[in-house]
Structure formats: C-alpha cells, structure tokens
N, C-alpha and C positions, 0 to 999 in steps of 0.2 A: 888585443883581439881584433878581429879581422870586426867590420860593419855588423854582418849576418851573424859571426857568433856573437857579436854584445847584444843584439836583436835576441835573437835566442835565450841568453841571460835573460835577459831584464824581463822577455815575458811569462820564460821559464818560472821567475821570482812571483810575478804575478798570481798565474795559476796555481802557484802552491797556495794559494791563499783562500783559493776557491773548492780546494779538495783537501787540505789538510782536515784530522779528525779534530773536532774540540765538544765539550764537555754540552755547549750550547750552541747559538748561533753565534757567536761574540769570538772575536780573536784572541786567543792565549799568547801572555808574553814569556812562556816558560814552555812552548810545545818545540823550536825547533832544533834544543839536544838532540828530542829525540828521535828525528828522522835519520831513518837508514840513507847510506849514499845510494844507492840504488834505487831509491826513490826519484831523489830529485834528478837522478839521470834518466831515468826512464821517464819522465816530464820533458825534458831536455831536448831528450831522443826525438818526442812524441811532436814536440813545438817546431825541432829542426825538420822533422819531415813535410809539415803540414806547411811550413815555408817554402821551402822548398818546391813544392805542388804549384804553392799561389805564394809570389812575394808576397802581395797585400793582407793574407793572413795574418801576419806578423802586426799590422798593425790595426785589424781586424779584432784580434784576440786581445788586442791592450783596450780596445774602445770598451768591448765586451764587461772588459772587468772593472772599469773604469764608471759605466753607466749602472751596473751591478751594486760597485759601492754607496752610487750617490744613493742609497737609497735603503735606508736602517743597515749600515755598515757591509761590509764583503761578508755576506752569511750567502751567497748563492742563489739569493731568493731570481735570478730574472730566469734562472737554468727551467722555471717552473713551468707546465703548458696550462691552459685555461684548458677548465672545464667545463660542465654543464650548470655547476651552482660555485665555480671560483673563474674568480677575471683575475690575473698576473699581470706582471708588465711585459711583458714581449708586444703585446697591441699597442704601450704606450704610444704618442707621439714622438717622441725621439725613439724609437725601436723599432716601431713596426716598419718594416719593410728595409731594416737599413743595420741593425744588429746583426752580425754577421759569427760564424766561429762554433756553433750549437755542436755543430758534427763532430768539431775535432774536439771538444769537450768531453765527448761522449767517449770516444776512442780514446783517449788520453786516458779516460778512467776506468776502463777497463783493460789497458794496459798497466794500471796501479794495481788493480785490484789481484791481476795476476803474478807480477811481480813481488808483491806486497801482500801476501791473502791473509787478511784480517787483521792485521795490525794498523795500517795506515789506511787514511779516505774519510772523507767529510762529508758529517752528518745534515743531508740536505735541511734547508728552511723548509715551514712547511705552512709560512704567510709570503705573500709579497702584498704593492700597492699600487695598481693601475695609476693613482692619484698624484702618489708621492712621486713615482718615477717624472709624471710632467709638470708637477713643479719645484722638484729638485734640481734634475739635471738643468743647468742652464743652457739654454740654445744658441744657435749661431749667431742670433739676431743683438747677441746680451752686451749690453754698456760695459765701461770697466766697473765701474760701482757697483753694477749685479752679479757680475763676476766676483769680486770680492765679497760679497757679501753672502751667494752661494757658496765658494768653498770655505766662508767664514763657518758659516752653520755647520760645515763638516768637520769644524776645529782646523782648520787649513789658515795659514796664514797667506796675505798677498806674495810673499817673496813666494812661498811654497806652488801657489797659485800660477804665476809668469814660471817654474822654472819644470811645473807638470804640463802646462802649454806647449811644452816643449814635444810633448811627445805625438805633435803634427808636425815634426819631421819625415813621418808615415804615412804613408796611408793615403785615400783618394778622399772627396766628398762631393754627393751631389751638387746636382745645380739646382735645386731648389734651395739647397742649403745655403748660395752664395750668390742668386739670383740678386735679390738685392744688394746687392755688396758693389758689384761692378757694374749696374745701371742703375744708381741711385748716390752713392758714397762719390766724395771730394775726394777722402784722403786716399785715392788709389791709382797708382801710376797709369797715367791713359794708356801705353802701350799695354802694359798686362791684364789690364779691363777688355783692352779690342782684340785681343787672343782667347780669353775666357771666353766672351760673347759668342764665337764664332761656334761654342759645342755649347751654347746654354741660350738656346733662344727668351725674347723678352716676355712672351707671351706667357704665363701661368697654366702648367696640364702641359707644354711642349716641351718636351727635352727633358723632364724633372730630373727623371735617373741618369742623365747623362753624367759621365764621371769627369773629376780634373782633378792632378796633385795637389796636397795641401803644400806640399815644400816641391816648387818647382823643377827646383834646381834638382833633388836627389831622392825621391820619395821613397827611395825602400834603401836608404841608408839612416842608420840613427847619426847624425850630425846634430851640428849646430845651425845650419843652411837658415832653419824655420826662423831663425832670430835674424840674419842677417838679410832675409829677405824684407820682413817686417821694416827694418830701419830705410828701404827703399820700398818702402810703400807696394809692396807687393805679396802680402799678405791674404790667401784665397777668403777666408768669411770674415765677416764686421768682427765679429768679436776676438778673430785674429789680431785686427789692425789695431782695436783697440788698445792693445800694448803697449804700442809705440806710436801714440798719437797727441803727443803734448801734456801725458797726465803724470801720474806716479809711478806706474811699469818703467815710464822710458831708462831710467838710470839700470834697472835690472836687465832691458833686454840686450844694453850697450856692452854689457861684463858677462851678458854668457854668447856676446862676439869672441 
C-alpha cells in the first residue's frame, strides 16, 4: 500500500470504533461479522477525502480518537458539546483549542447513516469528564514513567505504549507543546533545537499556535522516520525524547528502525 492509502486504513480502522453500533457504550468483541462492506468503505471513502483536503487530517483524526479513548474507553464521549448544565471534554486542556476532525466526524456519519439506514451507527455517550480527560491523557511534558503508567491504567502495556508513539509519524504540534523541549532539555540535538526556535519563540503567549512536524523528516507519511529521528535526538516534545533516552523504550525504539 501506497503511504496515504495505509494512512486511510489504519484511520479508517479507528473511526469505526467511534460510530460502530453496540449495545452500550463499551466495545463488542463479537460486532465486527457483522458489518456490511459498504460500510467500512464508505468510512474509507469518507477519511480518504477529508485527507485529501488537509494531509494533516489524517493525523488530526488518529489524535481525535486517541484522546477520546483515554478516557472511560472509545464510547465517543469527547464528540459531546457543553451545555448550559453539562461540561464535556472538548474544553479540556489537552483539547481545547487543539483537537481537531469534529467536522469530518460529522460528515462521515451521515454519510453511514445514508449508506447504511438503520442498521449500522453508534449509540452516542451520553456522560463525558472534563476531569478525566486532564488527568488521563498524558501530556507532552510526561517522563517515561508517566508514560507508562498512564497507558498502564488503560491496560496498555510499555511495548504497546513505544509502538502507539509511533503514530507521531503524523501530524504537526504546537509550540507551546514543545516550548520546553528545545529551550530547556539536554537530550536534543542543538541543530534541530535552533530550527525549532526560530518559529516558536521563548517568550510564553508568543507563537503558541505556531506549528512544527512531529517527524521531521516525513510528516504525512506513516513510516517509521518517528523512531529513527528519536535515536538522533531529534525528537519534537519531551515525552517524545523520552523513548530513547537511556531508559527501558531504548531497545524497542532500535527494532522498529
């Protein structure tokens, strides 16, 4: 498969997990006999165009689902807006102003629903946890320890852990996200520190949203690049680096060179 169409798979695989129908909010291990192929193509379809528009979506849509789960499992709860007497996590701190994809979720599912009428679609949450979302998700700022021990709690194993890191082969991240990273951190190659600097000023409130690849080298290809940048200290957020910084990741990040 070409880059873009494994991009397309694997977020294709995602989002069915956020609109397939189940009985609760909880995943069935017995629901996917029964999807029609024209389902999962019409997801397919839905994910290839919305790439297409914006490479970055592609990797936009994995964070989405990604930040979704951390938090009482892929039941959908982040798709929810606040109300007047409910707070969701779209405000959380890792969300607000940085979760991206709401649009082509929406289109995506009303493109099922018409392909699909009434058989297939997933029975929205109808809780989320402002709370849980900022101290689930672990931030960029996160040691390897916390690292591990956050996607411990989600039944995630460390290997599991280094080889879902993987999938900042995609995608941009602000500079507040990595502000600290390249004017404060040792382990980061001075050359690719004084490149980052130059679109993420030091100052805190300057530049925040300014963007930079998480994998420099390829950012809207799913490779392996993110690991091999890592082993050259070129790694955009802390908790990238922390990988491959003399702990327990380094032997995994060397074998998925």
């Amino acid at each position: 498969l070409s880059s873009f169409s494994s991009m397309a798979v694997i977020v294709s695989m995602a989002l069915l997990l956020l609109l397939v129908k189940s009985s609760s909010a909880q995943l069935s291990t017995n629901l996917y006999p029964l999807l029609a192929l024209s389902y999962f193509s019409t997801v397919k379809s839905g994910v290839q165009s919305a790439i297409s528009a914006e490479k970055r979506m592609g990797a936009s849509l994995l964070r989405l689902f990604f930040h979704d789960c951390f938090v009482d499992g892929c039941d959908g709860s982040i798709l929810l807006d606040n109300t007047s007497n409910f707070t969701g996590e779209k405000d959380a701190l890792p969300n607000k102003n940085s979760v991206r994809g709401f649009d082509v979720i929406d289109k995506i599912k009303k493109q099922v629903e018409k392909a699909c009428p009434g058989v297939l679609g997933r029975r929205d949450s109808t809780t989320a946890s402002e709370s849980a979302a900022n101290n689930n998700i672990p931030p960029p700022s996160s040691s390897l320890s916390n690292l591990i021990s956050k996607f411990s709690a989600q039944g995630l194993s460390p290997k599991r852990h280094d080889c879902l890191s993987g999938a900042h082969t995609l995608g941009k991240a602000r500079c507040i996200s990595f502000r600290a990273h390249i004017y404060n951190d040792s382990d980061i190659d001075n050359s690719f520190a004084k490149t980052r600097r130059a679109n993420c000023p030091s100052k805190s409130g300057s530049g925040d949203n300014n963007l930079a690849p998480l994998d420099f080298e390829t950012d809207t290809e799913f490779d392996n690049y993110y690991y091999k940048n890592l082993i050259i200290k070129k790694g955009l957020l802390h908790s990238d680096q922390e990988l491959f910084n003399g702990g327990s990741a380094d032997s995994q990040v060397k074998s998925s060179c």
